[in-house]
Every structure is written in structure tokens, then in C-alpha cells.
N, C-alpha and C positions, 0 to 999 in steps of 0.2 A: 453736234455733240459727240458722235461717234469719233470724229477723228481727234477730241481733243484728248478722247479717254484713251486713244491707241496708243498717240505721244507719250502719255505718262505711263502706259504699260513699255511701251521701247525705252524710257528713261530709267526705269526700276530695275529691268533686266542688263542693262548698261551698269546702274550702282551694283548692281548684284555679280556681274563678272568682274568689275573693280575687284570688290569685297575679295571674293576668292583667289585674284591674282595676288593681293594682296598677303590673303594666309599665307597662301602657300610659299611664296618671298617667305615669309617671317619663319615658317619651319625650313624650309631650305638653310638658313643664316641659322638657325638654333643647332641642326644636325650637323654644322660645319664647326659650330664652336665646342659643341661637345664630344664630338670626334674625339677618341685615342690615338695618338701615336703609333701606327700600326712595326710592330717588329717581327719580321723574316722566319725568325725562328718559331715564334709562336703562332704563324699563321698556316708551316709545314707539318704536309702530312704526309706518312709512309706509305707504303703496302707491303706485307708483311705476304712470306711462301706461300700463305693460303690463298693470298687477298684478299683480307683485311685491312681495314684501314687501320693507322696506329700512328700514336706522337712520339715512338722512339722509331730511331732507323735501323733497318734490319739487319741482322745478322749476315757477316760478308762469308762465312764459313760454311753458309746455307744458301749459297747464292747458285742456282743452273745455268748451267751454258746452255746454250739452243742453236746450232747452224743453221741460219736462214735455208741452207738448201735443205735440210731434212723436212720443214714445214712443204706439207702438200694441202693444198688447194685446188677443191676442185675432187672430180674422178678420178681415181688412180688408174693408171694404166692395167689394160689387160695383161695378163700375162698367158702366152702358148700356152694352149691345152693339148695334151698328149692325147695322141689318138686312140689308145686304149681305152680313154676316159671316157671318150663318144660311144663307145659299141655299150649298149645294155639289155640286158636280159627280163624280160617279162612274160604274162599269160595274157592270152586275147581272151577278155571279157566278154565283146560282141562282138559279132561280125555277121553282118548282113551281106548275101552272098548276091540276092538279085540286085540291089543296091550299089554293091562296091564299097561298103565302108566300114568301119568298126572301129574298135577302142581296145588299148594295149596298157596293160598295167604294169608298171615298173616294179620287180621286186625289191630292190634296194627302199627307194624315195616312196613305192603305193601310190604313184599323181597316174591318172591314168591320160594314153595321150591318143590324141585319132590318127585311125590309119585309113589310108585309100588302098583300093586294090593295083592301083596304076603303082606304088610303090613298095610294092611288094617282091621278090625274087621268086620266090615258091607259092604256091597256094596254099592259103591255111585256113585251119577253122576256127571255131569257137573253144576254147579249153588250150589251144596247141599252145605249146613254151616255144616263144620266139626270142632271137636278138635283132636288136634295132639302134640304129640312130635318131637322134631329135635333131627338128630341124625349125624355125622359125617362119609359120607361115604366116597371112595376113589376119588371122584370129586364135593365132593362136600357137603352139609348141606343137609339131607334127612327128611321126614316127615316120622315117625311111629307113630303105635299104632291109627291111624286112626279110627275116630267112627262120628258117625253121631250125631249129636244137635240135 
């Protein structure tokens, strides 16, 4: 008995994927007869100085040039830094003396940056007005060449 009721379940799912291939045939054939004409013109669309989309074309009086070479992409290149610009002027914050270390504050920017004693020219203390170079260590923006005002 069971296998007879299976057949007529695999038969009904049979009629029943007919059925639907069927619809769909018949809207397929219905969207194709009711189709418009499509025309060029009416299906064009602008962009307009802003970007904007729009269904007139735009103004050739407002039209930009762009020389592909002026587009950068990407990092721009560095440009040489003058060596003036490296040397700056700050007050040592801390400076731990058994240590070897301390912190230089920039008066210009106020970032303050660490200094070693091994980069130092002079010895300095706490409060002294120094000029210094930044240097890129591996944690960080470091002060060299330290000298005293």
C-alpha cells in the first residue's frame, strides 16, 4: 500500500511542475506581446556637472577638461624636506638621570617625544630648552641630536 501512495505522490508533483512550466510559458508569451517598442531616445540618460541623472543633455559650455596625467592615484610623492625644518626647539619635561631617559616637548606642535641619553650631545636636565631632531624609531617618533639653547 505504501508504494502505491508514493506513485501518486511522484505523479501529482509531476502534474504540478507541468502546471507551472506551463504558467510561466504563458506570461513569458504575454510580456512579449505586450512589450513597447523601445526608442533610443527615450531610454537616454544624462549626468549633468553635479551628477545628476537627467533626460536632457548637458550643457557643452559647462563641460571640464581633466588631463588623465593630472589624476593621481594612490600616495603622492614625498617632496624634500629642508633641513631647517628637521631642527626644533622644545623644554624637557622629564628626564630621568639614573635611567637614561626623558620626554621633550615641542614648542611649536606641544606632541611631546622620548629621548635617550645615548642621543644626546650635551647633558641636560629637567626644565632645559633644547633643540632637537625627530627621528622614527620602532615605537615611535624619537628626539636626536639633542643640544642645549
Amino acid at each position: 500500500m505504501a508504494k502505491s501512495q508514493e506513485a501518486w505522490n511522484k505523479k501529482e508533483r509531476e502534474k504540478q511542475k507541468q502546471k507551472s512550466k506551463k504558467e510561466k510559458e504563458e506570461r513569458k508569451k504575454e510580456r512579449k506581446e505586450n512589450a513597447k517598442p523601445g526608442n533610443l531616445e527615450n531610454m537616454m540618460a544624462y549626468v549633468d556637472e553635479n551628477g545628476n541623472l537627467s533626460s536632457t543633455p548637458p550643457d557643452p559650455r559647462k563641460k571640464i577638461v581633466v588631463n588623465a596625467e593630472d589624476i593621481e592615484i594612490g600616495v603622492p610623492k614625498q617632496k624634500p624636506v629642508d633641513p631647517k625644518d628637521l631642527i626644533r626647539k622644545g623644554k624637557v619635561t622629564f628626564f630621568n638621570e639614573t635611567k637614561g631617559f626623558g620626554f621633550i616637548r615641542d614648542q611649536q606642535t606641544g606632541e611631546s617625544y622620548f629621548v635617550h641619553v645615548n642621543s644626546c650631545a650635551e647633558p641636560i636636565q629637567q626644565h632645559s630648552v633644547v633643540s632637537f631632531e625627530i627621528e622614527m624609531g620602532p615605537k615611535g617618533a624619537n628626539a636626536v641630536n639633542v643640544k642645549l639653547v
